[in-house]
C-alpha positions as CSV (number, residue, x, y, z in Angstrom):
1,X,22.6,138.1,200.6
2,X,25.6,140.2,202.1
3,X,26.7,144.1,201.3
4,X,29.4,145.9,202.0
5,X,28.8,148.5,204.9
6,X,31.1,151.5,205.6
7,X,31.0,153.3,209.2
8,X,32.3,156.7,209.1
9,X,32.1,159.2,212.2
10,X,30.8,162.4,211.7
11,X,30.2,165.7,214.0
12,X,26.6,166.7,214.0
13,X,26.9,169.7,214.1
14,X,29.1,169.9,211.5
15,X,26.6,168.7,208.6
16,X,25.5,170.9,206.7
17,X,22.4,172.7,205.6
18,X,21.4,172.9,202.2
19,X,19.7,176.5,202.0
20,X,18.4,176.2,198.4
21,X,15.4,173.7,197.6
22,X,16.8,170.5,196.5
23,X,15.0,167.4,195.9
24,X,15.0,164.0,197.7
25,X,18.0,162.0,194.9
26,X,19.7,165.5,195.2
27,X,19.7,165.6,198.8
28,X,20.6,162.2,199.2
29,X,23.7,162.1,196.7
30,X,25.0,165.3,198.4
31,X,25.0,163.9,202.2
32,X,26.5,160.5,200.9
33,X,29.5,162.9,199.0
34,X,29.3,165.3,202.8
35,X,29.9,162.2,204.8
36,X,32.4,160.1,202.8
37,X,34.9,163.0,202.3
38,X,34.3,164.5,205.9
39,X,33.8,161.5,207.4
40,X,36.5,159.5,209.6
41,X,35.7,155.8,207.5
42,X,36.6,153.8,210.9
43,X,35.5,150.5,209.3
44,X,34.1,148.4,205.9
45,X,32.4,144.9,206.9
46,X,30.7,142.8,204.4
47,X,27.4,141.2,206.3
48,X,24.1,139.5,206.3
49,X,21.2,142.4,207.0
50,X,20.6,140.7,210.2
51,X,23.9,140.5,211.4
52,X,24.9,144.4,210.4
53,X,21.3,145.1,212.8
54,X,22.5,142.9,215.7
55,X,25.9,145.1,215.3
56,X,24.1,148.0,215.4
57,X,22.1,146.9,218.3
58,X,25.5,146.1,220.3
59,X,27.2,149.2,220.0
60,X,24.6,151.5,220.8
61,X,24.6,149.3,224.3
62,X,28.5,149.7,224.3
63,X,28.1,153.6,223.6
64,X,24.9,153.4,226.7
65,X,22.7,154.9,224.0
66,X,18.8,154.6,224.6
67,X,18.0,151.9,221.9
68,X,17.7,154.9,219.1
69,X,20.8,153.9,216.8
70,X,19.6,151.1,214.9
71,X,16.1,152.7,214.0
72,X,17.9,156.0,213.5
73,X,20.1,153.9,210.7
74,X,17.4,152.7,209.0
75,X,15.0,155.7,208.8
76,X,17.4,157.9,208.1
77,X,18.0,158.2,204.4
78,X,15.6,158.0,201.1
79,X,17.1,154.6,201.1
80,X,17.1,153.4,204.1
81,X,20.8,153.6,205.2
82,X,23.5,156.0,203.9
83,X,25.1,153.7,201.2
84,X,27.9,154.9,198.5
85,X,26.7,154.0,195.2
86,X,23.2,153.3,196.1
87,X,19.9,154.5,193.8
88,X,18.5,157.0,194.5
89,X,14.4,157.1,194.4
């Protein structure tokens, strides 16, 4: 099964902190709405799971990165990747 997948650029230290308690959905819903209006959107690809990981995988070796990026992606979020639209759990 393909999905849609949007890569934006964002600063890191631009993101910002969320000083009041919020809870995991809450979080989640207000770093998807952070990133996609500060965000650059530099591309939308509809792919295969493996395909968007073996993507991953090649341009974190085109950016010399230390293996991190993929991993990073899929640990980062509640669920699993940074996805507009997705449930929240």
């Amino acid at each position: 099964m393909s999905a849609m997948y949007q890569f934006y650029l964002i600063g890191e230290t631009k993101l910002p902190t969320f000083s009041e308690y919020v809870d995991t959905p809450q979080l989640f819903d207000k770093l998807v709405n952070w990133v996609t209006s500060e965000g650059s959107l530099r591309q939308q690809l509809e792919l295969q799971e493996f395909d968007f990981i073996e993507a991953l995988e090649y341009i974190d070796h085109h950016i010399e990165g230390d293996g991190f990026l993929p991993i990073l992606t899929f640990n980062n979020s509640p669920r699993n990747i940074l996805v507009e639209g997705s449930p929240s759990v």
